[in-house]
C-alpha positions as CSV (number, residue, x, y, z in Angstrom):
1,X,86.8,-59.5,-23.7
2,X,88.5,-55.8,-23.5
3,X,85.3,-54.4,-24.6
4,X,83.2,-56.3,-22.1
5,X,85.1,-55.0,-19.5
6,X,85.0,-51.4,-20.5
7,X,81.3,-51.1,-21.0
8,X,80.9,-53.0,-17.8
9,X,82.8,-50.0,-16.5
10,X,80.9,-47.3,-18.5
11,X,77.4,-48.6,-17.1
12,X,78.7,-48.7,-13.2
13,X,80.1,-45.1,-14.1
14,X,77.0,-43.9,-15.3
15,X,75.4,-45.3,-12.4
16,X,77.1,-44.2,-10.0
17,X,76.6,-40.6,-11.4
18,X,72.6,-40.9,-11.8
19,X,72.6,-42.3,-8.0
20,X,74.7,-39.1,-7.2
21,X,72.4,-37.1,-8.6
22,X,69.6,-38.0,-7.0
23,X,70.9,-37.8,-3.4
24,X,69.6,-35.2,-1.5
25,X,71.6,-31.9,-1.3
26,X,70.7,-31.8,2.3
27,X,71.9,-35.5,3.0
28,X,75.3,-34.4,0.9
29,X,75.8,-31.3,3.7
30,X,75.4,-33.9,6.7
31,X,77.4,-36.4,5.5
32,X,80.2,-33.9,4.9
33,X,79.6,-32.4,8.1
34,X,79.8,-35.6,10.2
35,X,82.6,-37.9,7.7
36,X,84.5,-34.8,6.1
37,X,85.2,-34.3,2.6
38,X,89.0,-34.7,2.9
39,X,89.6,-37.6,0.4
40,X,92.7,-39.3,2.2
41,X,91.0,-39.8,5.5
42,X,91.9,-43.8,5.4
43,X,95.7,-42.8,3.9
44,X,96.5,-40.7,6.8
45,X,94.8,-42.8,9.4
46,X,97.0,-46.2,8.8
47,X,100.4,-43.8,8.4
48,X,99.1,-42.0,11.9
49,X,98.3,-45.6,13.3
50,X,101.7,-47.1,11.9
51,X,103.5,-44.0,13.7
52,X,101.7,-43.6,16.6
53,X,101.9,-47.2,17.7
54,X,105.3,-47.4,16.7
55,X,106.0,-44.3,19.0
56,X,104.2,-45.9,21.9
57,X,106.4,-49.4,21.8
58,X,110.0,-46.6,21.6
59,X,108.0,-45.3,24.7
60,X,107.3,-48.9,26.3
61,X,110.5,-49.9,25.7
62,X,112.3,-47.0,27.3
63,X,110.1,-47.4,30.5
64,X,110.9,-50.8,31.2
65,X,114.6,-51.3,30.5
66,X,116.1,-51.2,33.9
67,X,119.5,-49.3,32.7
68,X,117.3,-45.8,32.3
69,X,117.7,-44.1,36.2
70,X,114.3,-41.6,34.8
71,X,111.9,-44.4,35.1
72,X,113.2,-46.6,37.8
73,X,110.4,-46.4,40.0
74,X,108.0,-46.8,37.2
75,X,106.6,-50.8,37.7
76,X,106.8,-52.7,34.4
77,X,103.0,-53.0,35.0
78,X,102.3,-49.6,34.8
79,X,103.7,-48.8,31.7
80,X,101.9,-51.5,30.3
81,X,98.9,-50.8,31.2
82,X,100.2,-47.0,29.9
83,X,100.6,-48.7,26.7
84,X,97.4,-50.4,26.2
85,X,95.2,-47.3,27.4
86,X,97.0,-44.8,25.0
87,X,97.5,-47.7,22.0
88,X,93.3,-47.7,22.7
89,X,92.6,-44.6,22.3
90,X,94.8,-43.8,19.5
91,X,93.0,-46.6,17.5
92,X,89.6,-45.1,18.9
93,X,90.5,-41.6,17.0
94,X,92.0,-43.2,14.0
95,X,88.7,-45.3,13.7
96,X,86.5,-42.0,14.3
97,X,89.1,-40.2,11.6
98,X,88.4,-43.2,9.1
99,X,84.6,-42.1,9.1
């Protein structure tokens, strides 16, 4: 069963190299032009979207508690909406960082 499995792996290896070969040097530029060629794009973007959304609830959560004088004439409604804009377009860049 072992050796099943490891030529099973040798053929999709040596397929994926032949279908790397044959790509277009040109196509190879614009794909790294437009994606990147940093290869922990997806690692970064769920530890930025784990932090960043974490960040914007501390934020959320100082805005609305009634005891903090800074934000007192801040609605509740405002800083939600505050929330859901900024949580929106932090999840639009981490999508356009993902490729």
């Amino acid at each position: 069963m072992a050796k099943s499995t490891s030529s099973d792996v040798l053929t999709l290896i040596r397929s994926l190299r032949s279908a790397y070969a044959a790509t277009p040097t040109n196509l190879k530029v614009v794909y790294m032009g437009i994606v990147g060629s940093f290869p922990f794009n997806s690692f970064l973007s769920g530890v930025l979207s784990c932090v960043g959304t974490a960040v914007l609830a501390v934020c959320l959560r100082i805005q609305v508690n009634k005891e903090n004088k800074e934000f007192k004439d801040l609605p509740p409604e405002r800083a939600f909406a505050d929330f859901v804009l900024c949580n929106l377009v932090l999840h639009l860049v981490i999508m356009n960082f993902l490729g």
